[in-house]
N, C-alpha and C positions, 0 to 999 in steps of 0.2 A: 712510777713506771720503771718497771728494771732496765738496766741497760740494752739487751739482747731486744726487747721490746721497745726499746727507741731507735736504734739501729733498724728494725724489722721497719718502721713509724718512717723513718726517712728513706728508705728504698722505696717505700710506695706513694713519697710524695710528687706532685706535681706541681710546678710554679706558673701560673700562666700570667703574661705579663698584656697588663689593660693599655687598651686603645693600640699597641703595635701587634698585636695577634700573633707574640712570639712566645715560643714556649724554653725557659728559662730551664735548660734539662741536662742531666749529668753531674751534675755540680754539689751532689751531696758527700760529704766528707766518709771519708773509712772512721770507724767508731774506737777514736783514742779515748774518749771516756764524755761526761756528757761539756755539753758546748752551750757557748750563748748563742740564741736564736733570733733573729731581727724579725717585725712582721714580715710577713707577705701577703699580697703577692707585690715581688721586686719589680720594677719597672727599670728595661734597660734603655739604655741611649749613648750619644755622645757628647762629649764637651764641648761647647762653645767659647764658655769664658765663666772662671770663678773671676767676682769682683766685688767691693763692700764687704770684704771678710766674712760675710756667713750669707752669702747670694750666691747663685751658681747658675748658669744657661743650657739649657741639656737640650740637644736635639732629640726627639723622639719620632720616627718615620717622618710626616712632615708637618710635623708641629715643635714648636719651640717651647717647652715650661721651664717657670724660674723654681727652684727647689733650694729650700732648705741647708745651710753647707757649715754644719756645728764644729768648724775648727778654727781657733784664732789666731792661728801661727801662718808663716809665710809660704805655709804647701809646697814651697823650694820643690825641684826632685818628685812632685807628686801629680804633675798637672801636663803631660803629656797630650801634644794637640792631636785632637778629634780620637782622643781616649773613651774608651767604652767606660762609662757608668752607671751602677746599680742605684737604683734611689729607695727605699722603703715606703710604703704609708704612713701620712703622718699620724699618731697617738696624742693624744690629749691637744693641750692646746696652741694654737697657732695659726696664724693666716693660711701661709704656706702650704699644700696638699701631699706633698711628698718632701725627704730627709736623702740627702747624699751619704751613702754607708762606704763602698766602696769604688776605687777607680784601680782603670787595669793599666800598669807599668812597664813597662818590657822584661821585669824580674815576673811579673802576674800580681796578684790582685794586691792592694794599698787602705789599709783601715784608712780611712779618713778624718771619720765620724768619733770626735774627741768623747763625745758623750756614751757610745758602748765600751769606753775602755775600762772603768771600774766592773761593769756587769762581767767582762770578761773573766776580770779577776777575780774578782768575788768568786764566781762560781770553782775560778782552779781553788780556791781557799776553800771553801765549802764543802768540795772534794779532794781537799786535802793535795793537791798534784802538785805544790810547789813544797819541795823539800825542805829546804830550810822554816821553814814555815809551818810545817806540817804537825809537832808537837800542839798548834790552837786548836781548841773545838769550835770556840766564840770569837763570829765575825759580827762585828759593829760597822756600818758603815755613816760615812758623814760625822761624827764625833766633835764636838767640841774640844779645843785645845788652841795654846798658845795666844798670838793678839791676834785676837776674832779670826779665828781663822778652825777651818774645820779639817780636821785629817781623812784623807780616804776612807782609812781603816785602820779601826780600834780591834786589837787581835788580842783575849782573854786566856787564863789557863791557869786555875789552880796549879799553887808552888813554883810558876814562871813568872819572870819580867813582863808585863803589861808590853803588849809589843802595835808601836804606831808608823805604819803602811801608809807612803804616799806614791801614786802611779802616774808614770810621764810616758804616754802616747809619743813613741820616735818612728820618725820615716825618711828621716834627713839622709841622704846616700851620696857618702863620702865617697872619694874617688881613691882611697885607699881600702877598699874591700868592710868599712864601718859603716853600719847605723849610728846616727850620735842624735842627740837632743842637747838645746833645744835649736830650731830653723827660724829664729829669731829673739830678738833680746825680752829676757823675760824676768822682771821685777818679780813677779809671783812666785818663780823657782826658788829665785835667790831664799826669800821669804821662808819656802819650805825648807830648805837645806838648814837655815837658822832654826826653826821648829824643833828639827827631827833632832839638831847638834844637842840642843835645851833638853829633849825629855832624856836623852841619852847620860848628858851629865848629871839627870837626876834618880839615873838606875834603871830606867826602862830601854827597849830594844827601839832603835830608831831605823824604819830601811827605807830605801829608795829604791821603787820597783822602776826599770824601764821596758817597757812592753815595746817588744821589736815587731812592729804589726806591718810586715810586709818581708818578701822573701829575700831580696836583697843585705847582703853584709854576715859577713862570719863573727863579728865581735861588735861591741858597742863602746861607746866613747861620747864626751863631753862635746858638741859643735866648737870649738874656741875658735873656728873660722865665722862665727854668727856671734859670739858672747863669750869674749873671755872671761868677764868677771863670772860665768856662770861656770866656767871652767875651771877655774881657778879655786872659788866657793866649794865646786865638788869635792875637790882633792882636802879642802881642808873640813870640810863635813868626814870625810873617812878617816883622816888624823884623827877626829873628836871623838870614834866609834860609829859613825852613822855606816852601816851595812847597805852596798848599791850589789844589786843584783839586776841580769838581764833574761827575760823569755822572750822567747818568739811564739807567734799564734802560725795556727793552720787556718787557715780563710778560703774555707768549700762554701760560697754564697748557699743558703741564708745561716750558716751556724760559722761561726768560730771557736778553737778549740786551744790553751795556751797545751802547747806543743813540747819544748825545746829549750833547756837553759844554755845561755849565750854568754861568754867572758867578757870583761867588763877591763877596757884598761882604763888608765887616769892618769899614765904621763900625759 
């Protein structure tokens, strides 16, 4: 589908959202280029309470459902009471009937949903919109590498560095004008930061994507109020050549769009 005719595709869409007989309208994105797409149709509501890490209580007119809530970090910054949130339908398999995608912040809306952050990317990769980046034809996703561990993205290119993409979903909002990651202590990062150091000492391109998926924050930064050693780790992954780079998304419920690249300090 050409551009013009997905843009034309979303103007005439409608969302209508089940059991509260509300109709989810206006919310389609201006056409920066193509987006990732969440099902629909979205069901809105409000927060009651995230609890057990991937549980969430959503009021919907006057019923209460438990939904789905695919983030493992400590939502710091992201759980604003009796907050409006979007939930999807759920796809493939799971109890659950519906997926928490996004909640609305007083900056406006909040990726939540740890699980759309590669598709995000993927797609600016695939359409080439992240610059530095943009010499790959070939996106590989989930790749084998290092100790058992799989990289986001395997980025290919005749007569180029084999180049390996890992993506950190941040919403953490600093009270100095920063998004940082991570909003809690995370063995896993550390983990990748070590990866991406390794392929790089062995001549390939190592980065570290932070996906700024909410509107808040003019720059991006390491949490070292939640994880210094993860703080710490970053600065010496950039010493090693590990490349951190930051975008921010445009989040027009049901599409998101990587928007915007965003400086990165690391004092």
């Amino acid at each position: 589908m050409s551009r013009v005719s997905l843009c034309k595709l979303r103007a005439a869409e409608h969302i209508f959202v089940a059991d509260a007989a509300v109709l989810v309208a206006g919310l389609h994105p201006p056409c920066y280029g193509p987006s990732m797409i969440v099902p629909t149709p979205l069901l809105s509501g409000r927060l009651i309470a995230r609890y057990k890490r991937f549980l969430m209580d959503v009021r919907v007119g006057e019923k209460v459902i438990i939904v789905h809530c695919p983030n493992s970090g400590s939502m710091e910054g992201c759980l604003p009471a009796d907050a409006e949130v979007l939930v999807s339908p759920k796809t493939g398999q799971g109890k659950l009937p519906y997926v928490a995608e996004w909640i609305r912040g007083p900056d406006g809306w909040i990726g939540i949903n740890t699980h759309r952050s590669n598709a995000i990317v993927a797609e600016a990769l695939r359409e080439r919109r992240i610059a530095e980046l943009a010499a790959y034809g070939t996106v590989r996703p989930e790749v084998r590498y290092g100790d058992h561990s799989r990289v986001d993205f395997l980025l290919t290119e005749p007569g180029l560095p084999d180049c390996y993409v890992e993506v950190k979903n941040t919403t953490w909002p600093g009270s100095d004008g920063a998004l940082a990651f991570p909003d809690a202590v995370t063995a896993r990062g550390l983990k990748h930061l070590r990866e991406l150091s390794v392929r790089v000492s062995k001549g390939d391109r190592g980065v570290l994507l932070f996906l700024a998926n909410r509107p808040h924050g003019s720059f991006v930064r390491a949490c070292h109020e939640r994880d210094p050693a993860y703080a710490q780790a970053l600065q010496a992954a950039h010493r090693a050549g590990v490349e951190i780079l930051a975008y921010r998304t445009s989040i027009e419920p049901p599409s998101v769009t990587v928007r915007e690249r965003l400086p990165v300090r690391l004092e």
